[in-house]
C-alpha positions in Angstrom: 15.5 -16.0 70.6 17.7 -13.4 68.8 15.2 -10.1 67.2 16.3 -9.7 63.4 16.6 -5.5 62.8 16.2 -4.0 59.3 19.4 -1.8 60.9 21.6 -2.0 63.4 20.3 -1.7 67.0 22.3 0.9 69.9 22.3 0.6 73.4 20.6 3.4 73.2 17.9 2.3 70.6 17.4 -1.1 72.8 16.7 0.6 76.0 13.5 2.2 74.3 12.0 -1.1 73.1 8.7 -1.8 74.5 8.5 -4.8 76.7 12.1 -5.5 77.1 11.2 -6.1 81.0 8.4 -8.6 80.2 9.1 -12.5 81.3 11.6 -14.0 80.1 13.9 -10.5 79.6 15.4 -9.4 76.7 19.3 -8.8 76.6 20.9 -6.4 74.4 24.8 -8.0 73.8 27.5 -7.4 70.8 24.9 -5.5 68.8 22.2 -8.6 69.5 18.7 -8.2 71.0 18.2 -11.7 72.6 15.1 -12.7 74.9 16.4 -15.1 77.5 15.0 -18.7 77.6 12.3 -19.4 80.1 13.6 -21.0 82.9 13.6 -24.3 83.5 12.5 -26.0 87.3 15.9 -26.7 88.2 17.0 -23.1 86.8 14.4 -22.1 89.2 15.5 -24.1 92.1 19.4 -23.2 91.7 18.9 -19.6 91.5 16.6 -19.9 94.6 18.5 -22.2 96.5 21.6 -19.7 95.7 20.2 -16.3 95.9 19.0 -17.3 99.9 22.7 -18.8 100.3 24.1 -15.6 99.3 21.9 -13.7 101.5 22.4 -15.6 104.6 26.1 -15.0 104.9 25.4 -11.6 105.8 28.1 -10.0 104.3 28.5 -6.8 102.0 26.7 -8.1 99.6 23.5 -8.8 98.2 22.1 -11.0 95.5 18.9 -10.5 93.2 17.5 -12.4 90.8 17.1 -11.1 87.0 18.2 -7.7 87.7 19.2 -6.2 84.8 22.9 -4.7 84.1 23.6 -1.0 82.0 27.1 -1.9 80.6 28.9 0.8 78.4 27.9 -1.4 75.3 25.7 -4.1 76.3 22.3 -4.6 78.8 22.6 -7.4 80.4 20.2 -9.7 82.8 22.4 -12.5 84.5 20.1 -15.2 86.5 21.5 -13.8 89.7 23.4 -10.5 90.0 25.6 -9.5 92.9 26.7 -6.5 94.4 28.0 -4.2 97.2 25.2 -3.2 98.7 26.3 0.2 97.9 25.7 0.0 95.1 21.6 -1.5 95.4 20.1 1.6 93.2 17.5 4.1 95.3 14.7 3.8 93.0 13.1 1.1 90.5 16.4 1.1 87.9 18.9 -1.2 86.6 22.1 -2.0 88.0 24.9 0.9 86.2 27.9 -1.3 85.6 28.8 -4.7 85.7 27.7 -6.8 88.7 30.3 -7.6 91.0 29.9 -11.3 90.8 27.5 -13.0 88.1 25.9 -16.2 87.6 24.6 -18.1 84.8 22.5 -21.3 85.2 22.7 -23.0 81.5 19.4 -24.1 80.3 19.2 -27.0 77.7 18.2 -24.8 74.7 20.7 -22.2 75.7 24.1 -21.3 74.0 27.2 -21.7 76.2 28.9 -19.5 74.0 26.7 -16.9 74.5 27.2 -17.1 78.3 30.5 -16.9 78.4 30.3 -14.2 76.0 27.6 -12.2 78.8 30.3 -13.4 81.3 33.2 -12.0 79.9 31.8 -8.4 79.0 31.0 -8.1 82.7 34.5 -9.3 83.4 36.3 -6.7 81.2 33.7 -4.0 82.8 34.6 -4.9 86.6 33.3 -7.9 87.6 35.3 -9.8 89.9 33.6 -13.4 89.4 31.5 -15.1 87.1 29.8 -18.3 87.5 28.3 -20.6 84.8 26.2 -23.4 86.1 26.2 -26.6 84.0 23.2 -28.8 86.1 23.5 -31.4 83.2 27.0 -32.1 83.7 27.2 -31.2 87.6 29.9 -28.6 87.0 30.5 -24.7 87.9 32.5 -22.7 85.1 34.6 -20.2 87.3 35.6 -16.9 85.6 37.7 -14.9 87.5 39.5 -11.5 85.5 42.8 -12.3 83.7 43.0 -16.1 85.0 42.3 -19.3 83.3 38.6 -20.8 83.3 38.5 -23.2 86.2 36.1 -26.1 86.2 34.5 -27.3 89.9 32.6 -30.5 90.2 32.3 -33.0 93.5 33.6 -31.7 96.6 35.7 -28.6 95.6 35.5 -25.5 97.3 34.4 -23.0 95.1 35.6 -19.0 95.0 33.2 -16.8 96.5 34.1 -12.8 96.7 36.3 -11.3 99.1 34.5 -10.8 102.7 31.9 -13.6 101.6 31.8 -16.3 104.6 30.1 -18.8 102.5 31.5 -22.5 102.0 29.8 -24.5 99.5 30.4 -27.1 97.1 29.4 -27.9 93.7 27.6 -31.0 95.3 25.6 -29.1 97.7 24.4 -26.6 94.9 23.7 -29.8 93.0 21.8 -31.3 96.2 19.2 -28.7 95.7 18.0 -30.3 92.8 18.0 -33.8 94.3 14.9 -33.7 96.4 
């Protein structure tokens, strides 16, 4: 759902909109308020099934669900966010910067368009990765800075950060939903 304004919003502006926390979260990106879709009970299972895959590899890094991202321009809330845990803020806040890695899980009434479009301004803001999750066609969008999109299905080892011990296939994420 995109919020018509009689003017033009800021960053600014859209950070002191009431309710912009509520369920589903609204999204503030290219001059666009947007309130993401509810999710789905696959969306829910693959950002479950990931986030405790992340997790377990017990690495640097840690991953959280709908945790909103302060970009220079844009507010964004990825389906899972990860970062250096570093970088996990002291107190109740959002995330300053882009996420190290992202991922998306498409949802049927959502627009790819606009997901790559989230993915890339976290890209061009220091993201190292980006992940958009297509369950409908069984197929992981792989965004990496400065290199062609690269398109995993089957049993193709996907790119994880550096430091991350974690092996998976598009297959097993897709296994999750296959109960």
């Amino acid at each position: 759902m995109v919020l018509a304004a009689l003017h033009p919003v800021t960053l600014d502006e859209f950070s002191q909109l009431p309710n912009i926390e509520e369920s589903p979260a609204w999204e503030f990106l290219n001059g666009q308020v947007l309130q993401k879709p509810m999710p789905t009970f696959y969306h829910s299972l693959l950002q479950k099934y990931l986030v405790r895959a992340i997790d377990n590899t017990n690495s640097t890094y840690e991953a959280f669900p709908e945790l909103r991202c302060i970009l220079s321009k844009n507010s964004v809330v990825p389906d899972i966010t990860i970062i250096h845990k570093s970088r996990i803020p002291l107190g109740n806040s959002a995330i300053q910067g882009a996420p190290d890695w992202l991922i998306e899980i498409l949802s049927t009434d959502q627009s790819t368009t606009k997901l790559i479009t989230k993915i890339q301004a976290c890209l061009a803001e220091g993201s190292k990765l980006g992940w958009l999750i297509d369950s409908q066609e069984e197929v992981i969008m792989l965004f990496l800075p400065d290199q062609p999109l690269q398109l995993v299905s089957g049993d193709d080892p996907l790119i994880f950060l550096d430091g991350m011990s974690l092996q998976l296939t598009a297959n097993q994420i897709f296994g999750c939903l296959k109960r």
